[in-house]
TIVEX-535356 format. One line per 3 residues: number of its first residue (from 1); for each residue x, y, z of C-alpha. Coordinates in Angstrom, 1 decimal, padded with zeros to 4 digits. Each point is the difference from the previous one (the first is absolute). Example, Ala and Ser with C-alpha at 12.3 -4.5 7.8 and 13.67 -1.06 7.14 Angstrom:
BEGIN
1> 012.3:-004.5:007.8 | 001.4:003.4:-000.7
END
This chain:
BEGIN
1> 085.3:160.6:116.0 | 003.6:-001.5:-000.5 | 002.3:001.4:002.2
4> 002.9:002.0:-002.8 | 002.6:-000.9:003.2 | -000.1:-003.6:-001.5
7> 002.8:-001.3:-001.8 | -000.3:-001.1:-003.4 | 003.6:-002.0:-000.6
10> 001.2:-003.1:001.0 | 002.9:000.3:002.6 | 003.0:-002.9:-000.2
13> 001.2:001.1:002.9 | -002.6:-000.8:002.3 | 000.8:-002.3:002.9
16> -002.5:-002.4:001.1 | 000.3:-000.4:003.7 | -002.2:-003.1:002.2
19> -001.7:003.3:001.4 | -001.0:001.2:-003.3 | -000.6:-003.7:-001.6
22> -002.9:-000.6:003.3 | -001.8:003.1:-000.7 | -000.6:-000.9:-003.6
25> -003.8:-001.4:000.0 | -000.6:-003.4:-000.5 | -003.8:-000.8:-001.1
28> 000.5:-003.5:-001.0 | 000.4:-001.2:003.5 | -002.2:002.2:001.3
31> -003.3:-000.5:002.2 | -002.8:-002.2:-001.0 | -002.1:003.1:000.0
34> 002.0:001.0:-003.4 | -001.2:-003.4:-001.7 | -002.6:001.3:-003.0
37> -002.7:-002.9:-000.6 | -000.4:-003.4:001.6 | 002.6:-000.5:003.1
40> 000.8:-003.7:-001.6 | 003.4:-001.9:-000.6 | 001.0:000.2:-003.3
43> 002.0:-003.4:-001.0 | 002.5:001.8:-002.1 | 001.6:003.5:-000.3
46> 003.4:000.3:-001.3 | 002.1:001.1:-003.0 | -000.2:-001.8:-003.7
49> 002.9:-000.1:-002.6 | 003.6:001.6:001.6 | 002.3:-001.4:-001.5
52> 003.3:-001.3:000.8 | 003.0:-002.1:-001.7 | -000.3:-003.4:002.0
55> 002.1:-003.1:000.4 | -001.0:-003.1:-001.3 | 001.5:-003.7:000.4
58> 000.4:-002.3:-002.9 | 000.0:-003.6:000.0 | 004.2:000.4:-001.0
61> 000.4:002.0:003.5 | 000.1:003.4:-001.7 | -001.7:003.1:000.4
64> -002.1:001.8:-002.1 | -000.9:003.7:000.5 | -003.3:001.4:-001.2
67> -002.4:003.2:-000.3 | -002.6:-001.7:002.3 | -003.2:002.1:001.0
70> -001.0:-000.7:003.5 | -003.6:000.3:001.3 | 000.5:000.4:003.9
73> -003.4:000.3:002.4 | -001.2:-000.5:003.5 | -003.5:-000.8:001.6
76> -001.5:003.8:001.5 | -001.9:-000.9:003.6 | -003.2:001.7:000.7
79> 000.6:003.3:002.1 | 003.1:000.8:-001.9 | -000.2:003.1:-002.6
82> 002.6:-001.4:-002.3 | 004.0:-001.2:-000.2 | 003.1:001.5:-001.0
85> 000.5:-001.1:-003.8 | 003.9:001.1:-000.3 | 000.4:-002.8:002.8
88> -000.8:-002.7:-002.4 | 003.0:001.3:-002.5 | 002.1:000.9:003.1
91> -000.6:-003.5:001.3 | 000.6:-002.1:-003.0 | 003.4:001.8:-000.6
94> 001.4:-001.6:002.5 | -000.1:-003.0:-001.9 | 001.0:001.2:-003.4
97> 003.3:-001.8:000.1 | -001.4:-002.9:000.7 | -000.3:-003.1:-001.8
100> -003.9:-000.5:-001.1 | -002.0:-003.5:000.0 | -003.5:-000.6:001.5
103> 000.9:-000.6:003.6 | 002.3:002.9:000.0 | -003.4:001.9:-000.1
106> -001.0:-001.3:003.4 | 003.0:002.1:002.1 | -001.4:003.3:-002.3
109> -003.4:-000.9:001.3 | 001.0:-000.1:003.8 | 001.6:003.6:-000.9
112> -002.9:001.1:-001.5 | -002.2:-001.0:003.1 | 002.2:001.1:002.5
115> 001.5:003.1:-001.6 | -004.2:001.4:-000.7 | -001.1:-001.3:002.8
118> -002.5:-002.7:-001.9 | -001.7:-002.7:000.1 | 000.3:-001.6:-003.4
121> 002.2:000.9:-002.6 | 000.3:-001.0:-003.8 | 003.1:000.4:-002.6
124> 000.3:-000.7:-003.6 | 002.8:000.4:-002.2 | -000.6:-000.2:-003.9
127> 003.1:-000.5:-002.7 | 000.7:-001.6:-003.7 | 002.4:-003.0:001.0
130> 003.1:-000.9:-003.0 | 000.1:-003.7:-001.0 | 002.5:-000.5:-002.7
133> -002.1:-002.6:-002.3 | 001.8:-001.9:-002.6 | -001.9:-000.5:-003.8
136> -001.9:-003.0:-001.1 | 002.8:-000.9:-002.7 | 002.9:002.5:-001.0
139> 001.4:000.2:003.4 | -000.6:003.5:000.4 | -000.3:001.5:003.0
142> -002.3:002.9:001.6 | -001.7:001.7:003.1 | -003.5:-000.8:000.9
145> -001.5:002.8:002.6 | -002.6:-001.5:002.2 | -002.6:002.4:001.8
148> 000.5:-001.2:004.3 | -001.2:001.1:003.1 | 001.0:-001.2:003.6
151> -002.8:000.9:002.1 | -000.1:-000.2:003.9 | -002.8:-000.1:003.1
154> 000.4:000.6:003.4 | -002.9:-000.6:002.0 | -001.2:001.7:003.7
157> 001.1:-003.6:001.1 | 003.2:000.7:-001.8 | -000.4:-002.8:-002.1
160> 002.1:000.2:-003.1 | -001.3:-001.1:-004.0 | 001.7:000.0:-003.1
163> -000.5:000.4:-004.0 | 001.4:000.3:-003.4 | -001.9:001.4:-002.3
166> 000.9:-001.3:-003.8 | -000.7:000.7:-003.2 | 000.5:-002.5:-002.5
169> -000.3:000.1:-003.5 | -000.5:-002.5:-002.9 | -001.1:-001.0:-002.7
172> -003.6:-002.2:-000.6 | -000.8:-001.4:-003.3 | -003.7:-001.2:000.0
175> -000.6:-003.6:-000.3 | -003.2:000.9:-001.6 | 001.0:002.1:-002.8
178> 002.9:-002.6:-000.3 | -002.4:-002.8:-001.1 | -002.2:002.2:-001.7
181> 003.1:001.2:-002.2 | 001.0:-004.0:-000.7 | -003.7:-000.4:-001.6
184> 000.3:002.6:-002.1 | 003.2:-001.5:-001.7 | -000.8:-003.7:000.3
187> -003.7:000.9:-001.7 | 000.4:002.9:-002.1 | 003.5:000.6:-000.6
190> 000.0:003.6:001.2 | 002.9:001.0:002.1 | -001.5:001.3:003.4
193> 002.4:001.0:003.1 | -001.2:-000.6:003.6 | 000.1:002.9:002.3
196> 001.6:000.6:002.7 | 001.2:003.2:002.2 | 002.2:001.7:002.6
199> -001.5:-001.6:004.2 | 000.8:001.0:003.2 | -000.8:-001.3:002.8
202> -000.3:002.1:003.7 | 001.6:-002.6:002.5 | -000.1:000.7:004.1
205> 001.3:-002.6:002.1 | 000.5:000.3:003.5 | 002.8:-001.5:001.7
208> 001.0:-002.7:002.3 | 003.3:000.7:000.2 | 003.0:001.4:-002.3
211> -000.6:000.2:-003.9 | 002.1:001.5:-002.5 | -001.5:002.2:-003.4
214> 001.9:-002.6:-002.2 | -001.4:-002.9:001.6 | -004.0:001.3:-000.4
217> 000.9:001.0:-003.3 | 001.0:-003.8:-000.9 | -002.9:-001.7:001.3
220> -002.4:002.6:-002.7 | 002.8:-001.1:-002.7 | -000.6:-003.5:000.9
223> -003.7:000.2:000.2 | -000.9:001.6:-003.1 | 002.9:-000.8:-002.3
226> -000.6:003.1:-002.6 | 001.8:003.4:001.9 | 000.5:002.9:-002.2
229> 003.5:000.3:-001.6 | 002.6:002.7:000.1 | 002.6:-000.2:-003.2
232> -000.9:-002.3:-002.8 | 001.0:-000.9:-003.7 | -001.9:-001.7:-002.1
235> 001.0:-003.3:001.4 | -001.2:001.1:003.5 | -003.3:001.2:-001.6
238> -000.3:-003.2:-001.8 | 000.3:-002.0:003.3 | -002.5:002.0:001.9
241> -002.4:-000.3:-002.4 | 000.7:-003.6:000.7 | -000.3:000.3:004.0
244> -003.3:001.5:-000.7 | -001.4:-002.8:-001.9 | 001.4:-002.5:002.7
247> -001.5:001.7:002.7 | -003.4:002.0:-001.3 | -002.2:001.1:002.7
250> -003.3:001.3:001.0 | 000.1:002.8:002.8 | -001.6:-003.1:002.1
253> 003.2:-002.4:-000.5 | 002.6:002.9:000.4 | -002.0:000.5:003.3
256> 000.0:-003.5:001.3 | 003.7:-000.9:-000.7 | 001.2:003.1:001.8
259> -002.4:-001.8:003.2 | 001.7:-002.9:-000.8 | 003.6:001.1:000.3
262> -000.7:002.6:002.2 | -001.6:-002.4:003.1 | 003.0:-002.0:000.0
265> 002.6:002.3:001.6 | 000.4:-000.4:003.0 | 001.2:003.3:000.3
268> -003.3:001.7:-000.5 | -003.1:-000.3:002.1 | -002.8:001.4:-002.1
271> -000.3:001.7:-003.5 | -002.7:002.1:-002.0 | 001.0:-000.1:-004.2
274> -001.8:002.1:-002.4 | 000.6:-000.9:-003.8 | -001.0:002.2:-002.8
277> 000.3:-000.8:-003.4 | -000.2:003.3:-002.0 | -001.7:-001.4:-003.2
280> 001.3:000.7:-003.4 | -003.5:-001.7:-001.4 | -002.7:002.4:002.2
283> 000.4:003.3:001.3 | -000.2:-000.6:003.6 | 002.2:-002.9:002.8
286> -000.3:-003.1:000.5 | 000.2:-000.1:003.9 | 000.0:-002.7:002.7
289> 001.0:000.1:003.7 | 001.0:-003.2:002.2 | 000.6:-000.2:003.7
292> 001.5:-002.5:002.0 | -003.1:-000.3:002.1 | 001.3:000.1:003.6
295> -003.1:000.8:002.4 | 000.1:004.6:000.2 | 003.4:000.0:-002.4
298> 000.6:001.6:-002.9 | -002.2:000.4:-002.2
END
């Protein structure tokens, strides 16, 4: 039976004294005893997607600000009932002004594992990066958005890791479908046009030292020659159609020259690419997935 003495209105002029505040219960960091199933560690437990507008650094020296959606967790030790999730958001705000690269993770990582009283801790931060990208032939001029994410590891020995995450997209015109096109002019005069179709590939590399969006973005422009365009006349169409025929590609190649270009910076220690071609001739991807090949890296 409810007691009718209750009262059924919130009150804004309640004052929350430390009194008050340490009688509130507090089952998250209570006794083992309250731990439903297996008493086991769990390796993450955390908060996924608050977001906040972060700094970024361009290679100019400027800053960018963007919606970023942070993924914040710790490692949960056996005997302990849960953690206190507002901490992860409380504990990342104090870094909000800050100005956000991969290592910059590693000092919201210590927080993380001092502030929950953790072993391990984890933080990924996921945004659509501006590159102003010029056209293939009118000079025009337009904003390419690239899907990143800095990602960060602390480890119980507090050893620190660090990723970006990139998504890259191109175009792939199929060498196959190229030739195949040529015979049917040269031997039957019947006009016939090679496919091709939108690619992305799903790039991690993690880092040995200090690497800036631009730069990775550079060495998957460099590697597969054929990146998606932003405004274009007919000139500029004219030209890529061009660029695809120069560089056509099998989901194999595109695979291989991002290995190529990618294991020569010295600036990343390992990588893991996943290309997908999503094919305009059959109704399902053309995948293929390459890793640098270090012994237990990525993979």
């Amino acid at each position: 039976m409810i007691s009718t003495n209750i009262k059924r209105f919130y009150d804004p002029t309640f004052v929350v004294t430390n009194q008050y505040k340490n009688s509130l219960p507090d089952l998250q960091n209570g006794p083992a005893s309250l731990i439903e199933g297996a008493n086991v560690p769990i390796q993450q437990v955390g908060i996924s997607n608050f977001k906040l507008p972060l700094k970024y650094p361009t290679p100019e020296g400027d800053l960018l600000t963007l919606e970023t959606s942070v993924d914040g967790y710790v490692g949960l030790a056996a005997g302990k009932k849960g953690i206190n999730m507002s901490r992860i958001m409380r504990t990342f705000y104090k870094f909000k002004d800050d100005i956000f690269h991969p290592n910059m993770l590693r000092e919201v990582l210590r927080a993380y594992k001092e502030d929950l009283e953790s072993e391990t801790a984890f933080l990924k931060l996921t945004f659509n990066y501006p590159m102003l990208k010029e056209s293939l032939r009118s000079g025009m001029f337009g904003y390419q958005y690239y899907h990143v994410a800095f990602e960060g590891k602390i480890d119980e020995y507090n050893r620190f890791t660090s990723f970006i995450h990139l998504d890259f997209e191109y175009s792939s015109a199929c060498p196959c479908s190229y030739e195949l096109a040529e015979h049917a002019r040269e031997t039957r005069d019947v006009a016939a046009i090679p496919h091709s179709q939108r690619s992305v590939a799903n790039i991690t590399v993690q880092l040995n030292s200090e690497m800036m969006i631009d730069d990775l973005v550079d060495s998957c422009r460099n590697a597969l020659k054929t990146e998606t365009q932003v405004m274009v006349k007919r000139e500029d169409e004219q030209a890529f159609a061009e660029l695809n025929g120069a560089y056509q590609k099998f989901v194999e190649d595109a695979a291989r020259l991002l290995y190529d270009e990618l294991n020569k910076d010295e600036c990343i220690r390992d990588f893991v690419v996943r290309c997908a071609h999503l094919e305009s001739l059959h109704s399902h991807d053309a995948v293929s997935r390459i890793c640098k090949g270090l012994v237990n890296g990525l993979r």
